[in-house]
N, C-alpha and C positions, 0 to 999 in steps of 0.2 A: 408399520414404520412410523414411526414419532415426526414432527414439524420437523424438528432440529435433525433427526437422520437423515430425512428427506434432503433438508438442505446438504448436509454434509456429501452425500452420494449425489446431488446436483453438483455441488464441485469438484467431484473426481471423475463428470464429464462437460467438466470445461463450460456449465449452464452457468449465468450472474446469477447473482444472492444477494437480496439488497438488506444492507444493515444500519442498524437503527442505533445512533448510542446512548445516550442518558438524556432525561429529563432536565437533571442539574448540569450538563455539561454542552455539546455544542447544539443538542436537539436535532440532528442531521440525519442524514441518509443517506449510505455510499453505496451503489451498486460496485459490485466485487467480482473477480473473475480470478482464478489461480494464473498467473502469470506466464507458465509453461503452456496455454491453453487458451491464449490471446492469439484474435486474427483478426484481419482489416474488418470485417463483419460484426467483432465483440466492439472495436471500436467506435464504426461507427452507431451502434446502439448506445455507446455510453454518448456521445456527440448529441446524437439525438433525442434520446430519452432520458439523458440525466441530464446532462449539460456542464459539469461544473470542471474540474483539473483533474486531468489522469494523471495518474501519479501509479510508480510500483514499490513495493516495501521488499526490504532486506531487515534480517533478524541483525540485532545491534551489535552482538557479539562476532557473528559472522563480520558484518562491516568495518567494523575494527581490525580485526586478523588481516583483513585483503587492503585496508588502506581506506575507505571510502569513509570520510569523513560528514559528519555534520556540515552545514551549511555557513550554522552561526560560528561555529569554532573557525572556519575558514575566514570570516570576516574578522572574527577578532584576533586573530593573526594577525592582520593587515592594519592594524587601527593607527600604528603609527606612521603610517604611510597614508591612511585615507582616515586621517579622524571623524570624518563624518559616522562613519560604520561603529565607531563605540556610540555617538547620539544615537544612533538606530537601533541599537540591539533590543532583542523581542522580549522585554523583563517585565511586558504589560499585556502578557496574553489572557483576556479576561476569563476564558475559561481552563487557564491551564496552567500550573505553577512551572511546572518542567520547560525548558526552552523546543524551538520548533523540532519536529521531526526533518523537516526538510533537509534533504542531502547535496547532491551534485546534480546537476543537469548531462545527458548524456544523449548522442546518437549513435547507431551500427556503423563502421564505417564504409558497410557497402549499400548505406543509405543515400540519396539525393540529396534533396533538401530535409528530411528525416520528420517533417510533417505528417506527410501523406498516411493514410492510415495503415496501408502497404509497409511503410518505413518505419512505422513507431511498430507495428505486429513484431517486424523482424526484431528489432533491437531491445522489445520486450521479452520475448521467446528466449534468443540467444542471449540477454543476460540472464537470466533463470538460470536456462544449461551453461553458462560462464560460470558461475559462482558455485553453482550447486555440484559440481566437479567432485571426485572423490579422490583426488591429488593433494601432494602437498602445495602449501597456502602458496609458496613461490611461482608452481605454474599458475594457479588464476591470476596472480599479478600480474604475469606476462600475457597469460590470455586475454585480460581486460586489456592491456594496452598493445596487443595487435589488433582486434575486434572493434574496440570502440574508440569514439573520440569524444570529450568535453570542454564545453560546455556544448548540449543540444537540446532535442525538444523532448525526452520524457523524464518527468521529477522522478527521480529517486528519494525515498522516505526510510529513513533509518528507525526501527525501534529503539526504546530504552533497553538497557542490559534484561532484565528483568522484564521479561512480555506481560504486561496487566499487573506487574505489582507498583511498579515506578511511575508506571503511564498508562492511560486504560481511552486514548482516541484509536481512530478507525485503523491507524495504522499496525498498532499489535492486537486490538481488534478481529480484521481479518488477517492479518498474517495469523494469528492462535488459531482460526477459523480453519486455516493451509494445513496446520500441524493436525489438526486434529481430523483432517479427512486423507491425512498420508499423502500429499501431496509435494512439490518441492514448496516448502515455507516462504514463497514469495507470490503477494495480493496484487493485483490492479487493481485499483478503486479510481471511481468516481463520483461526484456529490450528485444529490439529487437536485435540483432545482426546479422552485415551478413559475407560473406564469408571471408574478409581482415581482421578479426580480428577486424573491428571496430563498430562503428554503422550501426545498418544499415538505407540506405538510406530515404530519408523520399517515392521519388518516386517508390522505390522498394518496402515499404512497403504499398505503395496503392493499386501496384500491387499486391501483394499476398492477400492482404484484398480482390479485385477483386475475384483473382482466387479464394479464400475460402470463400466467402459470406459473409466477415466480416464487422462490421462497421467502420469506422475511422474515428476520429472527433480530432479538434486542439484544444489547449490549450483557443485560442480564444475564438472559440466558446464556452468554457464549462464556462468561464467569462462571456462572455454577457449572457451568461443563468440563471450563478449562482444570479447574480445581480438582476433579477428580481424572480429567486427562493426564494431568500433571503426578497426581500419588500412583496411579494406574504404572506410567510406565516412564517415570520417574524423571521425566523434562524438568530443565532450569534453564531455560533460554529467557 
């Protein structure tokens, strides 16, 4: 079994897979987990051993149909009520021509406070099985809006239309990652962080993938794969 199979069947038992993305681009590492396959446990390993923002990914085209919009588009809605929000908008993201992935903030709404690693497992879990429904688009609408409430504590991250042709960061990334181990197409990632306050290294974090039996695979790689995931069985998401 190849690096990348290994990983791939590490994510269809629910094990992180820490990913690497470009040299030219944020130089990072997001430990990853299929979303359906998040528990208070995966969490707080990503707490602990990565440290950076959980976040979960929805395919962009999915997001669209159900309503979940972009972050930025929600703000520039608003600009003429809060003009600050047009000074701020993200048209200076140094490594990234495309505006943020960042979507809506959400909790379960039979979460607490929706912190707790308990309350982010749930409300991770069940939106995976929310969205990934095999109904028409009207019921997830209404399931989303019995189930959950907004704004809470886990970032949703939206892909571009196009996964790695329009956008190529961690968010379609590993969501391509989800598709290509048969999984429901939704990632939880987390950034790697190390001691200095900054990223952490990319050798450091091979090392620890070493020490904990983890997989780790580069952005490259999950390109040249997708490409032929993609002629294979004929994906356009």
């Amino acid at each position: 079994m190849s690096g990348f199979e290994r990983a791939l069947e590490d994510v269809r038992h629910g094990r992180p897979v820490l990913v690497y993305d470009f040299d030219d681009r944020e130089r990072e590492t997001d430990m990853t987990v299929a979303s359906q396959f998040v528990t208070a446990a995966t969490l707080r390993m990503m707490r602990h051993d990565a440290g950076g923002l959980v976040c979960t990914t929805t395919p962009g085209r999915l997001a669209e149909r159900i309503g979940l919009p972009f972050m930025s588009d929600v703000f520039w809605d608003d600009v003429k009520r809060y003009p600050l929000l047009r000074a701020m908008a993200p048209t200076d993201i140094p490594y990234d021509r495309t505006k943020s992935s960042f979507g809506i903030t959400i909790n379960h709404r039979d979460t607490y406070t929706g912190i707790t690693d308990d309350d982010r497992a749930l409300t991770i879990t069940q939106y995976a099985d929310t969205i990934f429904q095999d109904v028409p688009v009207e019921d997830i609408r209404r399931d989303m809006g019995e189930r959950f409430r907004a704004p809470g504590h886990v970032h949703l991250l939206n892909t571009t239309d196009r996964i790695l042709v329009n956008r190529r960061g961690h968010t379609e990334l590993c969501t391509a990652l989800m598709y290509m181990a048969g999984v429901k197409p939704s990632a939880t990632i987390c950034e790697m962080m190390g001691d200095d306050g900054g990223a952490m290294p990319r050798d450091e974090v091979e090392a620890y993938a070493e020490a904990k039996g983890l997989c780790f695979v580069t952005g490259s790689e999950i390109l040249d794969m997708w490409e032929g995931f993609r002629s294979e069985h004929g994906e356009d998401v």
